[in-house]
C-alpha positions in Angstrom: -26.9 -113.6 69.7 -28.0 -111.7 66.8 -26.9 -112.0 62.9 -24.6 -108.7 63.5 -22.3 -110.2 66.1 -20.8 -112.5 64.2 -19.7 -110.3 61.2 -18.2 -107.7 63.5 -16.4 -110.2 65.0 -15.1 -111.2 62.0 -14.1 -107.7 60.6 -12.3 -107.2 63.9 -10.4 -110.4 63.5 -9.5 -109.2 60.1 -8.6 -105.9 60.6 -6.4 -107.1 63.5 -5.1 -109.6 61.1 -4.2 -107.1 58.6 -2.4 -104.5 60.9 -0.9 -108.0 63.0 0.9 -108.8 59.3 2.5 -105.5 58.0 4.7 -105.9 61.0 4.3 -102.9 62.7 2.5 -101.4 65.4 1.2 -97.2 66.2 3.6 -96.0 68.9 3.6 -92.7 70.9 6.6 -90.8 70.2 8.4 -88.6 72.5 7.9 -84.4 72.0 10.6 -82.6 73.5 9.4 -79.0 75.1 11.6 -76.1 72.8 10.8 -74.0 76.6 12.7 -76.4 78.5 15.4 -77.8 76.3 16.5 -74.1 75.4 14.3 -71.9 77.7 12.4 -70.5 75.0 9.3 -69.8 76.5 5.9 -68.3 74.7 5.6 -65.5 77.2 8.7 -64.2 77.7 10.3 -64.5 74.4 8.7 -64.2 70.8 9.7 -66.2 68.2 9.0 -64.8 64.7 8.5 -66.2 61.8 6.6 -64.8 58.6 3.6 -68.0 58.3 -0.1 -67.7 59.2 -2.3 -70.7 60.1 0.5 -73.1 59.1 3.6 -74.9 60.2 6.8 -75.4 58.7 9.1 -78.2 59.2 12.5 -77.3 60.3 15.7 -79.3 59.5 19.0 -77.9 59.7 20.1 -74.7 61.9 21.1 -72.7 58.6 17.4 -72.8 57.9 16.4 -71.8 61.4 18.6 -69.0 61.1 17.2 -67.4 57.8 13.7 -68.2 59.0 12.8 -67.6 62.5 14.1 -64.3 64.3 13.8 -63.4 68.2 15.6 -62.9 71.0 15.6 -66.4 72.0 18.0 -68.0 69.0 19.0 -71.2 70.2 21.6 -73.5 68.6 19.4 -76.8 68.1 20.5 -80.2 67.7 19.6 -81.0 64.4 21.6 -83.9 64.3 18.7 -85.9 67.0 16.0 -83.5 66.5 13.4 -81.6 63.9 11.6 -78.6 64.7 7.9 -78.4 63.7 7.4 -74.3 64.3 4.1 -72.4 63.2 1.0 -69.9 64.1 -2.3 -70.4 64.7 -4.9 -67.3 65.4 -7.8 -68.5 67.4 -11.0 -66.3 68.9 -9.7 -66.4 72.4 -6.7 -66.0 74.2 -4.4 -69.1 74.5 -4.3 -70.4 77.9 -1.9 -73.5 77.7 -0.5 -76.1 74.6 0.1 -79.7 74.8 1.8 -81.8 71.9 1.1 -85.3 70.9 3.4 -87.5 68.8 2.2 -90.7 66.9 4.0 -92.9 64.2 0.6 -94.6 62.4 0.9 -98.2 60.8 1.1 -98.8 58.0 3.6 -96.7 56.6 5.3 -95.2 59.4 3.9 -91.6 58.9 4.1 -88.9 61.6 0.9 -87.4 63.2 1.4 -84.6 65.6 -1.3 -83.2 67.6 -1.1 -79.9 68.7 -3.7 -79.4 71.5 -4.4 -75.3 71.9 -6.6 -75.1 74.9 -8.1 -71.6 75.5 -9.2 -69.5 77.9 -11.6 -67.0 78.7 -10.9 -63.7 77.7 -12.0 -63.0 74.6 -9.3 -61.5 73.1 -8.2 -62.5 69.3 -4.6 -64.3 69.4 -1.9 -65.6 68.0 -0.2 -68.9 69.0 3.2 -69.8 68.1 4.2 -73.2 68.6 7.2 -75.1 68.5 7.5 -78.2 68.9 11.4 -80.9 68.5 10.3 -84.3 67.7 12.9 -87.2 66.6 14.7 -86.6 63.5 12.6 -87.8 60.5 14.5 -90.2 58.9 12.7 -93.3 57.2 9.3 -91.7 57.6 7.0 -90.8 54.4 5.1 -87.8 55.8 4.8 -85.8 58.7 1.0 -84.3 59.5 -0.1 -81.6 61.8 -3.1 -81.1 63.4 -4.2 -78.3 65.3 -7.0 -79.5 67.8 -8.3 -76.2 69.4 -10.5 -76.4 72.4 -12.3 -74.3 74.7 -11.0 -74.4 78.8 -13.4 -73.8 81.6 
């Protein structure tokens, strides 16, 4: 056994001690699918909103009215649901999206993984996403990442 063993062992111990006492634990949230709650899909209809390389966070329907336009205008339940909408331009031509949902400990923040897998042709695009997740209520911060890979 070398010298190393035993201090790793101890800074797994603590840090398992440390998450094991704020009381709380990372937990996959569900992502509902905006195409198959309200038939929405990316191919068919085009949901437009004026933001570039970003997201926005969307609350209320009032505010999905004055911001997004398209011909699929759903009403949303706001009351169980947010909607995380935004764009993303990428090299190729986007082949297929996949969302992840985490609430991290400590501090019950939101993390939401936007997967953006793409495929051959080599065609400049523009992805929009959309994506309802829970109703933020007694979390600090939401964050968005966009992980963009290549499909072969």
């Amino acid at each position: 056994m070398t010298k190393r063993n035993p201090i790793i062992a101890l800074l797994l111990i603590i840090a398992f001690s440390v998450t094991k006492s704020c009381g709380c634990e990372e937990m996959v949230l569900e992502v509902e699918s905006f195409e198959s709650l309200y038939g929405c899909s990316n191919t068919k209809h085009k949901l437009k909103i004026d933001i570039h390389n970003d997201y926005l966070l969307i609350r209320t329907q009032t505010d999905f009215d004055n911001l997004v336009a398209g011909d699929c205008h759903p009403n949303i339940d706001f009351d169980n649901y947010d909607l995380v909408i935004g764009q993303q331009s990428s090299g190729n031509e986007n082949d297929t999206i996949i969302y992840n949902l985490m609430q991290t400990c400590p501090g019950n923040d939101v993390l939401l993984t936007i997967g953006v897998y793409q495929g051959w042709a080599t065609r400049p695009d523009n992805v929009t996403y959309h994506a309802l997740i829970p109703k933020l209520r007694n979390t600090k911060d939401l964050d968005v990442i966009i992980d963009t890979e290549y499909e072969y």
